[in-house]
Each structure stands twice: as C-alpha cells, then as structure tokens.
C-alpha positions in Angstrom: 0.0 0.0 0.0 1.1 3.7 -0.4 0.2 6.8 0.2 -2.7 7.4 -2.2 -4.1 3.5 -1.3 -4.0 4.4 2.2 -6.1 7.9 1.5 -8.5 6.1 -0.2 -9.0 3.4 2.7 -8.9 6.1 5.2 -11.3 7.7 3.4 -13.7 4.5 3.0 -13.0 4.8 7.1 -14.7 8.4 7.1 -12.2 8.9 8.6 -11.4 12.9 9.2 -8.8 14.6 7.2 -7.9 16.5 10.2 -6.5 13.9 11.9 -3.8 12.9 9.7 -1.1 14.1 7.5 0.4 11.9 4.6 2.8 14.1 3.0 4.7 15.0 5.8 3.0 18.3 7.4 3.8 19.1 10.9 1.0 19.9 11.7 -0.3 19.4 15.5 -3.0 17.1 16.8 -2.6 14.8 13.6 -1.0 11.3 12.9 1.9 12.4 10.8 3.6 9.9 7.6 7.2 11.3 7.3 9.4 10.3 5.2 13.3 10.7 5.5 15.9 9.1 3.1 15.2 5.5 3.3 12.9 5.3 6.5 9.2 6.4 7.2 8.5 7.8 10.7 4.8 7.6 12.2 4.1 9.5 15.2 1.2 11.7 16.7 2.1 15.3 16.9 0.6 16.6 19.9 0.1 20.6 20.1 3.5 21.6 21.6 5.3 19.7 18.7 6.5 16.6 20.1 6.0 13.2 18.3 4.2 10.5 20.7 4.3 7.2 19.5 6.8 7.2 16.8 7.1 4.0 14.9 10.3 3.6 12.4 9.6 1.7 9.7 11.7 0.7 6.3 9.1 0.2 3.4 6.3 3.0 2.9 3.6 0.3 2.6 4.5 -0.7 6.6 4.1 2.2 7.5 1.0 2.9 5.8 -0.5 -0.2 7.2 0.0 0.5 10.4 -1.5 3.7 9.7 -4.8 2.1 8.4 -4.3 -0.5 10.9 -4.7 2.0 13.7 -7.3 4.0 12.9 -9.6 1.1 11.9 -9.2 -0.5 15.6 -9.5 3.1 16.6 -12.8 4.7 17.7 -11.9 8.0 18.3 -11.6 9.5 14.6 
C-alpha cells in the first residue's frame, strides 16, 4: 500500500482529514507519515510539537499499514 491506497481506505473509514497528514506536514494534533531518506516515521504530533508514539519503519507500505491499521481499531476518529 502507499500513500494514495491508504487515503482512499482512510477515506472508505470516514475517517477525518484532520486527523492525519500523509505528506509529511507538521501539523499538531494529527498522525503524521514522514518520510526521511530511506525510513518512514509515524508518530502523533501533539500541540506543543513533540512526536508520541513514533514508529520507524523501512518500506512506505508498513508504515502505511499500520496507519490504516490504527485507525480502523481506533474509535476516536
């Protein structure tokens, strides 16, 4: 999966587009996809700019699935 599979599933979700960014934004109160030479960082980036939960991961389609993965056990979104 990548990042334009994962929208689309997200979106099949309903889940809100405020609570993510796939391209990398830093913007607060999201789950943030980052990607950084050969690694892809996923982390929650709370309101006073600090990543929570950061997850490292090789391949973009891990890290996309565990995107998707968490916000379909998720009730919150």
């Amino acid at each position: 999966m990548n990042k334009q599979k994962l929208e689309e599933k997200l979106d099949n979700l309903a889940v809100n587009k405020n609570f993510y960014s796939l391209n990398g934004n830093l913007l607060p109160d999201r789950v943030i996809l980052y990607n950084s030479y050969d690694k892809w960082f996923v982390f929650y980036f709370d309101e006073r700019g600090n990543r929570n939960e950061e997850q490292i991961f090789n391949f973009e389609n891990e890290a996309c699935q565990y995107i998707y993965n968490y916000f379909k056990k998720s009730e919150n979104f």
